[in-house]
Structures are given as structure tokens and as C-alpha cells.
Biopython code that builds the backbone (N, CA, C, O; Angstrom):
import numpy as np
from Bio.PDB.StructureBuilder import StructureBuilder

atoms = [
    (1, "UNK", "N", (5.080, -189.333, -107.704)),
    (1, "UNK", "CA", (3.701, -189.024, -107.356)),
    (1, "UNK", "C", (3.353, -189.684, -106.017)),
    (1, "UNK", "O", (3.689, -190.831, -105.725)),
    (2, "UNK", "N", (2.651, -188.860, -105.231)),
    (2, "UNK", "CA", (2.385, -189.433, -103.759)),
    (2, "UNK", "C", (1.118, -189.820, -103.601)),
    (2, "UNK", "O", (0.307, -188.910, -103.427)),
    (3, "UNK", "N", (0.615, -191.218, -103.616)),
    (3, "UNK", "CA", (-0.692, -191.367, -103.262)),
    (3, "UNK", "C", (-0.876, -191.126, -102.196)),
    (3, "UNK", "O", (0.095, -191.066, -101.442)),
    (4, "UNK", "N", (-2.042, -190.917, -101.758)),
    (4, "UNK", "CA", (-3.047, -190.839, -100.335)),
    (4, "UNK", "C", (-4.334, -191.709, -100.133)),
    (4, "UNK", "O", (-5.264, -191.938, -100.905)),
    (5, "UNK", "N", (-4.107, -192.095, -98.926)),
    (5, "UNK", "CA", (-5.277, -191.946, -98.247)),
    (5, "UNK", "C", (-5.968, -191.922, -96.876)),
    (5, "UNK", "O", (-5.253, -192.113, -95.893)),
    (6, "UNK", "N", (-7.290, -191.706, -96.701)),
    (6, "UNK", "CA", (-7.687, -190.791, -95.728)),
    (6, "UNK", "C", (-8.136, -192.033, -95.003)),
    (6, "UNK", "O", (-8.094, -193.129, -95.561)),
    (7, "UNK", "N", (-8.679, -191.839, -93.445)),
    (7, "UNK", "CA", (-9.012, -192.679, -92.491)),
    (7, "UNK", "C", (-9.725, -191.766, -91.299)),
    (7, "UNK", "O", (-9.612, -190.644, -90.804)),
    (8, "UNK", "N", (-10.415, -192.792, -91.176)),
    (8, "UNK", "CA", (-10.999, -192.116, -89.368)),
    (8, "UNK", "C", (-11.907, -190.844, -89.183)),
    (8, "UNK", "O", (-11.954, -190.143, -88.172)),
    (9, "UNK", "N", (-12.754, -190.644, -90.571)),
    (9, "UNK", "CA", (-13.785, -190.172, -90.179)),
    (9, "UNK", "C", (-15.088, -191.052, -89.081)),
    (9, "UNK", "O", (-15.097, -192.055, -88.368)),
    (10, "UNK", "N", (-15.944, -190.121, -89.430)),
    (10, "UNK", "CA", (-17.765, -191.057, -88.861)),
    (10, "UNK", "C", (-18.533, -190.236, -88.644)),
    (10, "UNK", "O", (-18.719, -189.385, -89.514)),
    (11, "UNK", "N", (-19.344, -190.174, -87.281)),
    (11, "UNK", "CA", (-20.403, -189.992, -86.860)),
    (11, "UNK", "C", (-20.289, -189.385, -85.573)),
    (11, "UNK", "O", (-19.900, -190.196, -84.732)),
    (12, "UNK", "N", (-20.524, -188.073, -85.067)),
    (12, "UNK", "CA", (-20.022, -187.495, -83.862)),
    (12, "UNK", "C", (-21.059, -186.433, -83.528)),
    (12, "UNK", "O", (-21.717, -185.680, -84.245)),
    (13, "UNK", "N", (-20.993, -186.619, -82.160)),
    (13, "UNK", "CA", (-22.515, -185.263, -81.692)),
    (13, "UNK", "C", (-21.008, -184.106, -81.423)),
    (13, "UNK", "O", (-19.819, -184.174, -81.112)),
    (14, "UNK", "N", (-22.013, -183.143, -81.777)),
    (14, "UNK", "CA", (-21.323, -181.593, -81.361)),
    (14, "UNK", "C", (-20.598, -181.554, -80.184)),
    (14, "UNK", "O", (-21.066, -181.919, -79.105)),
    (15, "UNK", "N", (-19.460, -181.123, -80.342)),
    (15, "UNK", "CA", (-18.879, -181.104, -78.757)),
    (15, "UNK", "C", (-17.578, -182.009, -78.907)),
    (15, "UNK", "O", (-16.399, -181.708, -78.717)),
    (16, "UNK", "N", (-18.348, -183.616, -79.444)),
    (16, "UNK", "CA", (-16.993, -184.277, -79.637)),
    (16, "UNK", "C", (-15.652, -183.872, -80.510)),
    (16, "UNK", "O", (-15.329, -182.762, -80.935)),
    (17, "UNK", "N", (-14.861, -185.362, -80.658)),
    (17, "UNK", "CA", (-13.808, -185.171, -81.480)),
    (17, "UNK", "C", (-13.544, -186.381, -82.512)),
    (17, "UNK", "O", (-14.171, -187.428, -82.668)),
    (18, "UNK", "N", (-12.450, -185.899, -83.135)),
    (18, "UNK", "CA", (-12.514, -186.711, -83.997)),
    (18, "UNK", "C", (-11.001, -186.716, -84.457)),
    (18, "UNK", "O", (-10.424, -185.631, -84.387)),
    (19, "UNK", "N", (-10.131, -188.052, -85.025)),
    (19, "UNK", "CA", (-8.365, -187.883, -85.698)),
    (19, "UNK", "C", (-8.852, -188.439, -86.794)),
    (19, "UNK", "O", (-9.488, -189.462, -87.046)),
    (20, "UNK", "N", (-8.306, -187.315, -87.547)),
    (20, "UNK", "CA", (-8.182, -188.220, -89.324)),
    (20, "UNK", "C", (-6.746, -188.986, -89.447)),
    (20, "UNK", "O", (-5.925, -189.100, -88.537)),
    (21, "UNK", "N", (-6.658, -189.370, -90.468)),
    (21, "UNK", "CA", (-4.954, -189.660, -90.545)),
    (21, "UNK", "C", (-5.234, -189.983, -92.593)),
    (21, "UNK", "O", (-6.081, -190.458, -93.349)),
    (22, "UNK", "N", (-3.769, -189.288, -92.647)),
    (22, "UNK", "CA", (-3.697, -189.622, -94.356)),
    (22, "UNK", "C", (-2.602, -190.118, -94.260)),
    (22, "UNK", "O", (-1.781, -189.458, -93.623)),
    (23, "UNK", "N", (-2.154, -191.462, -94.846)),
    (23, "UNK", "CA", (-1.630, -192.819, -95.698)),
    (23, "UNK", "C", (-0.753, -192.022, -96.318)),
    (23, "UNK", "O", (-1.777, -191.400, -96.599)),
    (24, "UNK", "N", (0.321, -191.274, -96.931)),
    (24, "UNK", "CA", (1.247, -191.576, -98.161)),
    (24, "UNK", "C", (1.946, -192.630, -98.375)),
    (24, "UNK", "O", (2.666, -193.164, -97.532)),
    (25, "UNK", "N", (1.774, -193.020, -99.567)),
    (25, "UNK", "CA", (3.038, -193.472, -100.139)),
    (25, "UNK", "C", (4.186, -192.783, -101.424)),
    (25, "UNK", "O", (4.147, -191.915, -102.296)),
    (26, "UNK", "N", (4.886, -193.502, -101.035)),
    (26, "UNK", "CA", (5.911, -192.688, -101.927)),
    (26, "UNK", "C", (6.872, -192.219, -100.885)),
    (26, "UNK", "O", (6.594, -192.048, -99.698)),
    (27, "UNK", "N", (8.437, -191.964, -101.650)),
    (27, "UNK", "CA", (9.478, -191.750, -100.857)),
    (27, "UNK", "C", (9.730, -190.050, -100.576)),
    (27, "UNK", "O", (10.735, -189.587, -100.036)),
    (28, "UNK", "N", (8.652, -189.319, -101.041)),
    (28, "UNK", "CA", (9.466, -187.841, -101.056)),
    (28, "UNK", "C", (8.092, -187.053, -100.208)),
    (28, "UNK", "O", (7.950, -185.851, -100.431)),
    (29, "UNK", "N", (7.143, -187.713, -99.289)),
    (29, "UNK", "CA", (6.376, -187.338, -98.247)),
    (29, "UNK", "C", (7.515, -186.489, -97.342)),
    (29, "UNK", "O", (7.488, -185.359, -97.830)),
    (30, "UNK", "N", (8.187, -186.500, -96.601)),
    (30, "UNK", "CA", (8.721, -185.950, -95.878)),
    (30, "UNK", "C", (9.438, -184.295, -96.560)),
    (30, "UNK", "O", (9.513, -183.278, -95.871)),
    (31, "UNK", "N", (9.893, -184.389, -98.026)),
    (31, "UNK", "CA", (10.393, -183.661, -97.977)),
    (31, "UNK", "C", (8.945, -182.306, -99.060)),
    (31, "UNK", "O", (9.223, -181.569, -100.007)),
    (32, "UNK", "N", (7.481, -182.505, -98.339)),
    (32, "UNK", "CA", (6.675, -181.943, -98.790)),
    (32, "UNK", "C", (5.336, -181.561, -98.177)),
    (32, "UNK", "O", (4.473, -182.405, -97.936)),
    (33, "UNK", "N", (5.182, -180.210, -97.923)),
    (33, "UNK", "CA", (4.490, -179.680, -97.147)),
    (33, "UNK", "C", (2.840, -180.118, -97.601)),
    (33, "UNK", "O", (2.318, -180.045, -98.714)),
    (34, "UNK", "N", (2.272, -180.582, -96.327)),
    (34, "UNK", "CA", (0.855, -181.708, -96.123)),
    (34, "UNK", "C", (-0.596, -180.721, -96.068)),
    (34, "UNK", "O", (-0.072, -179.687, -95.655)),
    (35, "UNK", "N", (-1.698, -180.465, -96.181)),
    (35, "UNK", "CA", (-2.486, -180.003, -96.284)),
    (35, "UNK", "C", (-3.712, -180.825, -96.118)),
    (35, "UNK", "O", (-3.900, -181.774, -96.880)),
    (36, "UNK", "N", (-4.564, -180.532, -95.174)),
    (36, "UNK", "CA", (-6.219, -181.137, -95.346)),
    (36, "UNK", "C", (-7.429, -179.897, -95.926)),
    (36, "UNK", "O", (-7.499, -178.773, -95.431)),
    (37, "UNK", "N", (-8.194, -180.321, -96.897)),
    (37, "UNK", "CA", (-9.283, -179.401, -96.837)),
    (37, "UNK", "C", (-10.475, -180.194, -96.790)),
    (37, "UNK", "O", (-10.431, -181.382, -96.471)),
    (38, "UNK", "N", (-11.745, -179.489, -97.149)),
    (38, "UNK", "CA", (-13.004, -180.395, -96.559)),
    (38, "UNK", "C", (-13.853, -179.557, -97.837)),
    (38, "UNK", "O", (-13.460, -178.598, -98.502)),
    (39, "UNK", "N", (-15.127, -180.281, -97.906)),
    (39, "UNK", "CA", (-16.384, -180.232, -98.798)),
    (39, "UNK", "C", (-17.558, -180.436, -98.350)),
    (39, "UNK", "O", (-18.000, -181.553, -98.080)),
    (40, "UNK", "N", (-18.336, -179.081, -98.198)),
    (40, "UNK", "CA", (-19.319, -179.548, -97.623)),
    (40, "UNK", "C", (-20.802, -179.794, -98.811)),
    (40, "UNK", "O", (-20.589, -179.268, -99.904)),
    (41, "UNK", "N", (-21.892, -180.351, -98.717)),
    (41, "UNK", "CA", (-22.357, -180.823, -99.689)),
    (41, "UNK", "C", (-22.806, -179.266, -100.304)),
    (41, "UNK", "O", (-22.973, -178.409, -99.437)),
    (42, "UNK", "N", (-22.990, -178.891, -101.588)),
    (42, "UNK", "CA", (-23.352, -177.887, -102.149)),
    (42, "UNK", "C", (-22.512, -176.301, -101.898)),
    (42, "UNK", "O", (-22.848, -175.125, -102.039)),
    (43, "UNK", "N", (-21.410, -176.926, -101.508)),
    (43, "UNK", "CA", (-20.051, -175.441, -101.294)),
    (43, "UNK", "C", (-18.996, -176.215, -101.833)),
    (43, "UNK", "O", (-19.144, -177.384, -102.190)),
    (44, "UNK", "N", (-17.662, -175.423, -101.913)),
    (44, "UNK", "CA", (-17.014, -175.218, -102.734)),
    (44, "UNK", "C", (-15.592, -175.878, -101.442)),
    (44, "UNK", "O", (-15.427, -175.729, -100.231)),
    (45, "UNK", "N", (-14.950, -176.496, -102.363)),
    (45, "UNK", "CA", (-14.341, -176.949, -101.262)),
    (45, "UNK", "C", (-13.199, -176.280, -100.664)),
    (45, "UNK", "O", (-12.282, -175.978, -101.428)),
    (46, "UNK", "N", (-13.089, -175.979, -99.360)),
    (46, "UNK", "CA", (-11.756, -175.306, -98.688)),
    (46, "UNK", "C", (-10.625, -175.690, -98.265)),
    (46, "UNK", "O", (-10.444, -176.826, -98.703)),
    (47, "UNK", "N", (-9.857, -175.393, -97.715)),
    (47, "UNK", "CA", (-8.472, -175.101, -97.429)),
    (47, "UNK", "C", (-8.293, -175.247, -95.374)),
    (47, "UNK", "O", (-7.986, -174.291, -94.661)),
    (48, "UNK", "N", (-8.526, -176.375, -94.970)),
    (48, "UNK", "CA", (-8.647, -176.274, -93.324)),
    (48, "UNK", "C", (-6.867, -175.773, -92.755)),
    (48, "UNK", "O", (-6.413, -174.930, -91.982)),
    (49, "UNK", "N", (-6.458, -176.539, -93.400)),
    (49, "UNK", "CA", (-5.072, -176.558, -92.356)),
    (49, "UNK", "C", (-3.431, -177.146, -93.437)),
    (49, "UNK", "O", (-3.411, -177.986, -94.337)),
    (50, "UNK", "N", (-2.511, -176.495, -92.998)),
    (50, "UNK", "CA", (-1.136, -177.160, -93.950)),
    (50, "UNK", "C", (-0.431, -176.995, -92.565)),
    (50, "UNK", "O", (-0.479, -176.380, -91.500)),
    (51, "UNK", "N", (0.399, -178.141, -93.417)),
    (51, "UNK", "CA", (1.681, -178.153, -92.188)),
    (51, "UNK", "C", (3.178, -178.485, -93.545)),
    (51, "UNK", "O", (3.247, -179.336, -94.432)),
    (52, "UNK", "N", (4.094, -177.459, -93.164)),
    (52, "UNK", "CA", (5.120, -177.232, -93.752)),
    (52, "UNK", "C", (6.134, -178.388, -93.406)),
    (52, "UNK", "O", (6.157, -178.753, -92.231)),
    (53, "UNK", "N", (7.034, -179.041, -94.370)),
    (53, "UNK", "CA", (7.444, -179.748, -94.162)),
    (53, "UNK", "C", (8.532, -179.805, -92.679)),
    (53, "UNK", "O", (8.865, -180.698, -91.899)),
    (54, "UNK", "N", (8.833, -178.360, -92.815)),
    (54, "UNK", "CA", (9.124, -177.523, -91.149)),
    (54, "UNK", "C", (8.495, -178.496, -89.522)),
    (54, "UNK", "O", (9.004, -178.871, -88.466)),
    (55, "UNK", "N", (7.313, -178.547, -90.093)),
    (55, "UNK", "CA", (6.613, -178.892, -89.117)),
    (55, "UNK", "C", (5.660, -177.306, -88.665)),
    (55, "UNK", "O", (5.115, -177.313, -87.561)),
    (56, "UNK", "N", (5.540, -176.234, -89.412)),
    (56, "UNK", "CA", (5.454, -174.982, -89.484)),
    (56, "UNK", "C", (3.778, -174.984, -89.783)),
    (56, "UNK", "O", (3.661, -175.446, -90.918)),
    (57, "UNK", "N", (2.501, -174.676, -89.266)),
    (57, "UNK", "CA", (1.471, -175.016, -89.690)),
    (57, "UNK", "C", (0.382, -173.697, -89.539)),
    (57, "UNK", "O", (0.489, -172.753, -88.756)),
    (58, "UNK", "N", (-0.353, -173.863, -90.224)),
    (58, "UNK", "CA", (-1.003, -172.605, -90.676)),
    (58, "UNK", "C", (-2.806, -173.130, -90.838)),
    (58, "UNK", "O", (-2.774, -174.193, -91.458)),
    (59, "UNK", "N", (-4.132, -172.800, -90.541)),
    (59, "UNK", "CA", (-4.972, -173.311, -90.049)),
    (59, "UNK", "C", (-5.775, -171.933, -91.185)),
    (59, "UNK", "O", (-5.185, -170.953, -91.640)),
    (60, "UNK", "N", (-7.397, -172.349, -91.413)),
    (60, "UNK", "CA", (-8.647, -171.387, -91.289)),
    (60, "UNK", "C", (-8.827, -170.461, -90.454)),
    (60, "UNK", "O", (-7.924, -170.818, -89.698)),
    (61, "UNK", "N", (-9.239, -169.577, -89.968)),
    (61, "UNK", "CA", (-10.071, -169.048, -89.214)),
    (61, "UNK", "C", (-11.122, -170.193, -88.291)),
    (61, "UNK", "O", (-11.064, -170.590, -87.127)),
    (62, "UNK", "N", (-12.078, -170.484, -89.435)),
    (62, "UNK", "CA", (-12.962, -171.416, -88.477)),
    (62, "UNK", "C", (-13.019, -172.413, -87.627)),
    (62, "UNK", "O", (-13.895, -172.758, -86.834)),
    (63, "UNK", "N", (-11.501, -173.037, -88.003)),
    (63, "UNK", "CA", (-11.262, -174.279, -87.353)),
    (63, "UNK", "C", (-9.942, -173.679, -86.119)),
    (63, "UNK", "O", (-9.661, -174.452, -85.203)),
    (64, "UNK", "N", (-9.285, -172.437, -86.190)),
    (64, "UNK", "CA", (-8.426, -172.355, -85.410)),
    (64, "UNK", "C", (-8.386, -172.297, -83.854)),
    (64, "UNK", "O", (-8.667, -171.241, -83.288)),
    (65, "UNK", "N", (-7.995, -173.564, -83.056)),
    (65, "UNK", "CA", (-7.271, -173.471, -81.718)),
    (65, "UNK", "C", (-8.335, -174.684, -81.373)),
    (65, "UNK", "O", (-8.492, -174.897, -80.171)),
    (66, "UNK", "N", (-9.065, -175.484, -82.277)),
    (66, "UNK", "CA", (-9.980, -176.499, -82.608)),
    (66, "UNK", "C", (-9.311, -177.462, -83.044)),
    (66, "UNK", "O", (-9.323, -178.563, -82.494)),
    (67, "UNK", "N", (-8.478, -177.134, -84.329)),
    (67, "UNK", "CA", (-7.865, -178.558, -85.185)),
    (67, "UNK", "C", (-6.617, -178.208, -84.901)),
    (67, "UNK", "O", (-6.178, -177.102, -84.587)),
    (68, "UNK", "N", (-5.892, -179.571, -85.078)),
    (68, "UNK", "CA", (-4.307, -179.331, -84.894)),
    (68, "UNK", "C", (-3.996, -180.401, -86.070)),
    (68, "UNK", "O", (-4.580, -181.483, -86.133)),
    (69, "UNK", "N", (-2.909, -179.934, -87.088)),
    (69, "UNK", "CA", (-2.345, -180.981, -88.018)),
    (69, "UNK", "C", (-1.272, -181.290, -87.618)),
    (69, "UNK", "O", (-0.657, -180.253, -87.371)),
    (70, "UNK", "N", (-0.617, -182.250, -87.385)),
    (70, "UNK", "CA", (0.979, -182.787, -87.341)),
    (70, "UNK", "C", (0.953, -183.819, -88.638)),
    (70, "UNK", "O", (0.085, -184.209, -89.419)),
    (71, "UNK", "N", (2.349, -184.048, -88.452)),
    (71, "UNK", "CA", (3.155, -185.252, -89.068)),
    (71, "UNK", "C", (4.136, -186.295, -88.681)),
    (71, "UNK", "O", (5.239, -186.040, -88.198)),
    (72, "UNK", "N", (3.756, -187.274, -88.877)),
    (72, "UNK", "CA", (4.829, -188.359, -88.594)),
    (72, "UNK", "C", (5.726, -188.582, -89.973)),
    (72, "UNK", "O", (5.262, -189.529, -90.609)),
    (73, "UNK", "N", (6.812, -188.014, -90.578)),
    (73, "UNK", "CA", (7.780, -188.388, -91.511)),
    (73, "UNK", "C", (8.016, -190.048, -91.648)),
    (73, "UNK", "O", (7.933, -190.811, -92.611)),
    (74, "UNK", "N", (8.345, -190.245, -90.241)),
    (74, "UNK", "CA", (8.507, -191.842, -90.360)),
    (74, "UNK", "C", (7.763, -192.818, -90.940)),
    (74, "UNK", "O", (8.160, -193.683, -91.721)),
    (75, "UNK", "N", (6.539, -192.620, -90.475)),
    (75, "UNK", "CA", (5.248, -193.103, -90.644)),
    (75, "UNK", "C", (4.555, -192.282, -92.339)),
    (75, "UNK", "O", (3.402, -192.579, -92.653)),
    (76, "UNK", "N", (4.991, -191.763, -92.836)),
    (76, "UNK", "CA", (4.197, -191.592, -94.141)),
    (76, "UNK", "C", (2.876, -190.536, -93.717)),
    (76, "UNK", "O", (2.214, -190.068, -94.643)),
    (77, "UNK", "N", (2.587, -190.247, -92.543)),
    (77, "UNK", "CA", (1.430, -190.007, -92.164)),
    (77, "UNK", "C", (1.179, -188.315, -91.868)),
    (77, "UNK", "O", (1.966, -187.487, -91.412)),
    (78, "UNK", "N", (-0.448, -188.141, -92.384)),
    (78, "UNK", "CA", (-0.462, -186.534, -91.632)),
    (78, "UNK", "C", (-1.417, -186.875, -90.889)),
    (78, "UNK", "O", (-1.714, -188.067, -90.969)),
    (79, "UNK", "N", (-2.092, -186.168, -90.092)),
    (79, "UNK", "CA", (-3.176, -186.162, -89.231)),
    (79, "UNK", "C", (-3.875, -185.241, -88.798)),
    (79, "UNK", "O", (-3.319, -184.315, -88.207)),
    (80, "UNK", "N", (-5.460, -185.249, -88.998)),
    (80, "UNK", "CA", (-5.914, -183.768, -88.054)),
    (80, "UNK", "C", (-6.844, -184.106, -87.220)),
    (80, "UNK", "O", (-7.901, -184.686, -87.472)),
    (81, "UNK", "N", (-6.196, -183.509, -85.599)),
    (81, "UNK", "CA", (-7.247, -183.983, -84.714)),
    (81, "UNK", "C", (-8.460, -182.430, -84.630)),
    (81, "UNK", "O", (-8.194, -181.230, -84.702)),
    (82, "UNK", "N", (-9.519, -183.001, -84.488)),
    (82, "UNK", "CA", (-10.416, -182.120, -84.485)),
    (82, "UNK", "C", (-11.073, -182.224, -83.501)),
    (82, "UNK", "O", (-11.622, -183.319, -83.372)),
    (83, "UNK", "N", (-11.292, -181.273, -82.494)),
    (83, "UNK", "CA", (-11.913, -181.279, -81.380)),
    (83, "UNK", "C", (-12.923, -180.361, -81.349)),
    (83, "UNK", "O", (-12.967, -179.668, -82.365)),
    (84, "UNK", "N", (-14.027, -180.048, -80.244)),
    (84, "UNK", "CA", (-14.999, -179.014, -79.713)),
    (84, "UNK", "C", (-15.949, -179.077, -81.977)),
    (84, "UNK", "O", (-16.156, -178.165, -82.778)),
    (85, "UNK", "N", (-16.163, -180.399, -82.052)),
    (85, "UNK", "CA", (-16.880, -180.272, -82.916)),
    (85, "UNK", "C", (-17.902, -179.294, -83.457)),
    (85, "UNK", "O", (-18.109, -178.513, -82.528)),
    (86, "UNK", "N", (-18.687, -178.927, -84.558)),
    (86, "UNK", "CA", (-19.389, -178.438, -84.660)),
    (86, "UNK", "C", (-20.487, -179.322, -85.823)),
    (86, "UNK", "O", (-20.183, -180.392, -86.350)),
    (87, "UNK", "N", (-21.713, -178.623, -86.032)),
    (87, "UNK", "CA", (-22.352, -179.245, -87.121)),
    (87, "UNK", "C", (-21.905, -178.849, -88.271)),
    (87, "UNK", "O", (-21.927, -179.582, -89.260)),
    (88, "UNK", "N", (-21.309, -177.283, -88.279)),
    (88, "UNK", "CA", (-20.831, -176.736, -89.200)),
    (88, "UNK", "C", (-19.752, -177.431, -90.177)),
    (88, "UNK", "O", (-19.767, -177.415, -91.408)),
    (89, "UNK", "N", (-18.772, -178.073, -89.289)),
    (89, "UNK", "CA", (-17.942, -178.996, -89.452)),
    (89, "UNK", "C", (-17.798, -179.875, -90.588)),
    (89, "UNK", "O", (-16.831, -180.165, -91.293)),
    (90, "UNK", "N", (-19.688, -180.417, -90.576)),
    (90, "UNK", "CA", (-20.082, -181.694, -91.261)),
    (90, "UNK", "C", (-19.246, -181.689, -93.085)),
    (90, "UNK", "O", (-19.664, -180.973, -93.995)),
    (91, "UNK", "N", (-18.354, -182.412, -93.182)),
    (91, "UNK", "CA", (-17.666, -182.472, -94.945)),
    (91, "UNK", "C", (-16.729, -183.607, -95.025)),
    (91, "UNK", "O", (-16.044, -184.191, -94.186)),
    (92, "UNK", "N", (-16.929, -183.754, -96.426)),
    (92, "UNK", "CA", (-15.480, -185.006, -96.605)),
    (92, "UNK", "C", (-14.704, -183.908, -96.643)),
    (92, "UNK", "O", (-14.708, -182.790, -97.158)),
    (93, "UNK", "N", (-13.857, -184.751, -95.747)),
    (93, "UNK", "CA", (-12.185, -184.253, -95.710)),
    (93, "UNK", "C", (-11.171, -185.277, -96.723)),
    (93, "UNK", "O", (-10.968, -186.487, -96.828)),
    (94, "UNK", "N", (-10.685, -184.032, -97.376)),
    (94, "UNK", "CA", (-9.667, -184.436, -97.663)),
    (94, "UNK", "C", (-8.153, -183.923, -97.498)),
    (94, "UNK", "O", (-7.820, -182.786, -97.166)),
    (95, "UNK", "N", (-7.353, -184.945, -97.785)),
    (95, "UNK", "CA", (-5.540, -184.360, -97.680)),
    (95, "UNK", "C", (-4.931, -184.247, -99.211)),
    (95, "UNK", "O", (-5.437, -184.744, -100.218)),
    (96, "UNK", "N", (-3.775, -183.506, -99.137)),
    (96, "UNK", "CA", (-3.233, -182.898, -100.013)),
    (96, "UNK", "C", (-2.015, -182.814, -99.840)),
    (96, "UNK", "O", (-1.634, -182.413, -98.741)),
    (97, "UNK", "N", (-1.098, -183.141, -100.796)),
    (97, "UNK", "CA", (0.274, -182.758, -101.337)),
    (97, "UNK", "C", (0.182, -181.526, -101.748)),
    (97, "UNK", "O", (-0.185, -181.183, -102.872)),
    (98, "UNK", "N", (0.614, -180.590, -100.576)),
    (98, "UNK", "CA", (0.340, -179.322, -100.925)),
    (98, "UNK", "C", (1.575, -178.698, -101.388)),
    (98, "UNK", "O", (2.696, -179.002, -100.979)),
    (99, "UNK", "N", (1.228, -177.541, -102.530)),
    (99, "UNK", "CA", (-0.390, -177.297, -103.191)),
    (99, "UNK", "C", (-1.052, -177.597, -104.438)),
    (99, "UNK", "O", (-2.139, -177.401, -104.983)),
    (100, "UNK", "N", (0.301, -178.275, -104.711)),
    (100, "UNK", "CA", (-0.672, -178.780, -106.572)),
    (100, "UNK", "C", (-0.296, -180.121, -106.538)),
    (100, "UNK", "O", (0.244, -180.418, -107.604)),
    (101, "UNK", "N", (-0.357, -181.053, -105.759)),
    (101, "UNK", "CA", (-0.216, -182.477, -105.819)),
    (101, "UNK", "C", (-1.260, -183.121, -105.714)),
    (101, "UNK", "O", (-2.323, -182.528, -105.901)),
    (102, "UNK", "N", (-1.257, -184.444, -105.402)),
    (102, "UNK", "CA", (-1.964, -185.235, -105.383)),
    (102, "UNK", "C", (-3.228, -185.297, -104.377)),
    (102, "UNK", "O", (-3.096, -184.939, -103.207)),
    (103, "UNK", "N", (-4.754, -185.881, -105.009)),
    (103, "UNK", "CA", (-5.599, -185.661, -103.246)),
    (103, "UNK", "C", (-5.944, -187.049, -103.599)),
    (103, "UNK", "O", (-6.030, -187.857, -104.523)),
    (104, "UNK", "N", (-6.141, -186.804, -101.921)),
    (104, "UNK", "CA", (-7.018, -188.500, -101.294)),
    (104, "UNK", "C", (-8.221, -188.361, -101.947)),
    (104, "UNK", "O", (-8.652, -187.470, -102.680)),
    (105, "UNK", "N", (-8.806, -189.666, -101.453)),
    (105, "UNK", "CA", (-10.051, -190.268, -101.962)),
    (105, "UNK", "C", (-10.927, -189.591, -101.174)),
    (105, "UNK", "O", (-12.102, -189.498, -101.528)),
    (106, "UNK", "N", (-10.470, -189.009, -99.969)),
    (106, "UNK", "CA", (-11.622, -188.370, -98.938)),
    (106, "UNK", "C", (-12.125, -189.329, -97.807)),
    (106, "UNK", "O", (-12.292, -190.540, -97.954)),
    (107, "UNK", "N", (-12.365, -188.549, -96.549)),
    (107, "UNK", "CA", (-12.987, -189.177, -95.676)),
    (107, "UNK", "C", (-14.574, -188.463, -94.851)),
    (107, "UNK", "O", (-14.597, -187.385, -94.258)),
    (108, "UNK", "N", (-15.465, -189.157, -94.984)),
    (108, "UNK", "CA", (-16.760, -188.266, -94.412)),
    (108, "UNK", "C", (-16.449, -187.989, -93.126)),
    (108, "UNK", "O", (-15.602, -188.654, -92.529)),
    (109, "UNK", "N", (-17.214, -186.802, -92.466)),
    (109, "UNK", "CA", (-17.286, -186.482, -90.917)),
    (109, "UNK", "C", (-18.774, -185.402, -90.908)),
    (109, "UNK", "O", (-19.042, -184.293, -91.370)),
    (110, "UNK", "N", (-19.389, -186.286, -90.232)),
    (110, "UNK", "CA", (-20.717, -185.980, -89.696)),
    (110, "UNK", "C", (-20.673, -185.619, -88.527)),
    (110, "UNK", "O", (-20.206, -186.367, -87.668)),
    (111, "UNK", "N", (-21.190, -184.287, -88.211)),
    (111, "UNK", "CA", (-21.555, -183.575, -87.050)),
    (111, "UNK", "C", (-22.937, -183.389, -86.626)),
    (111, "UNK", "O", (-23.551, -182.428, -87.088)),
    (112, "UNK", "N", (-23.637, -184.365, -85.619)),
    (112, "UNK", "CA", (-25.235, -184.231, -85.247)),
    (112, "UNK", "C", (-25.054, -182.701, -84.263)),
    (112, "UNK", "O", (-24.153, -182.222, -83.575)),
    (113, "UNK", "N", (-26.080, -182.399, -84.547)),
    (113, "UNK", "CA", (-26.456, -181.082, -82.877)),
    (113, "UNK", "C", (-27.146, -181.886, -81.996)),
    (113, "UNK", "O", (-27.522, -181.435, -80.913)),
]
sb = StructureBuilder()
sb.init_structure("model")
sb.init_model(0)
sb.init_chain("A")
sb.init_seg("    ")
for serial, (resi, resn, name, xyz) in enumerate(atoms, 1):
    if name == "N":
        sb.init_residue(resn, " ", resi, " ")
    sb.init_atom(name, np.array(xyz, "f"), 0.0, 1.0, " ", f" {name:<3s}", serial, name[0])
structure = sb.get_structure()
């Protein structure tokens, strides 16, 4: 079982950016394709971005040519940098052992206009 966890949300005006990063532990991160989704308060939570253990990555619509996910294998780590913010944006994010594994605890990201 792979725990997680999330880092490096906050507080950002529209426009900015923002890097999450998710923590695994456990020895079989590398050989398992990574996923972030988000929650916004009173919706249902989605599906932003996966990255194949390939390094092979696949995005939303809403967030595409905006967010980029990589991975560091070495490092235990996934990451999504999010740029050209929006308010729309505003949700805890979370990561995923994708697709039926384990989720983080979540990280908030607030988008002011």
C-alpha cells in the first residue's frame, strides 16, 4: 500500500502559479501510474491529470497546456505545476495511485480574481 502526501498548495491571485508535490512511500511508486484530481466545495470531485508510469501523461480539458504532471521515481514524488491560474481552479487537490489505490490527505489551492 502506497501512502501519500500532498504539499504546496495556498493562496494565489489569477494569473499566478502554483507546484504541488505528492510524498509516496512505499517501494512499488515507480512501478505505478500517478494521478492528481481536485474538489471543489459543493461538486463532485474530478480527475485533473495522470502520468503513466511511462512517463506518458494525459490531462482534463480545463486544465490542458496550463498544468503539467511529472515524476521523480527517485524521489517517491509526483508533481503538478499549475500555471495561468484561474478562480475556477479554486479545490483541494488531491493525488492518487492511479486508479484504485490509495489518496492523499489533500492539499487546498485558492484562486482570488
Amino acid at each position: 500500500q502506497v501512502q501519500l502526501v500532498e504539499s504546496g498548495g495556498g493562496l494565489v491571485q489569477a494569473g499566478g502559479s502554483l507546484r504541488l508535490s505528492c510524498a509516496a512511500s512505499g517501494s512499488i511508486f515507480a512501478n505505478n501510474a500517478m494521478a492528481w484530481y481536485r474538489q471543489a466545495p459543493g461538486k463532485q470531485r474530478e480527475l485533473v491529470a495522470i502520468i503513466a508510469k511511462d512517463g506518458s501523461t494525459s490531462y482534463a480539458d480545463s486544465v490542458k497546456g496550463r498544468f503539467t504532471i511529472s515524476r521523480d521515481n527517485a524521489k517517491n514524488t509526483v508533481y503538478l505545476e499549475m500555471n495561468r491560474l484561474k478562480p475556477e481552479d479554486t479545490a483541494v487537490y488531491y493525488c492518487r495511485d492511479y486508479p484504485f489505490g490509495s489518496w492523499g490527505q489533500g492539499t487546498q489551492v485558492t484562486v482570488s480574481s
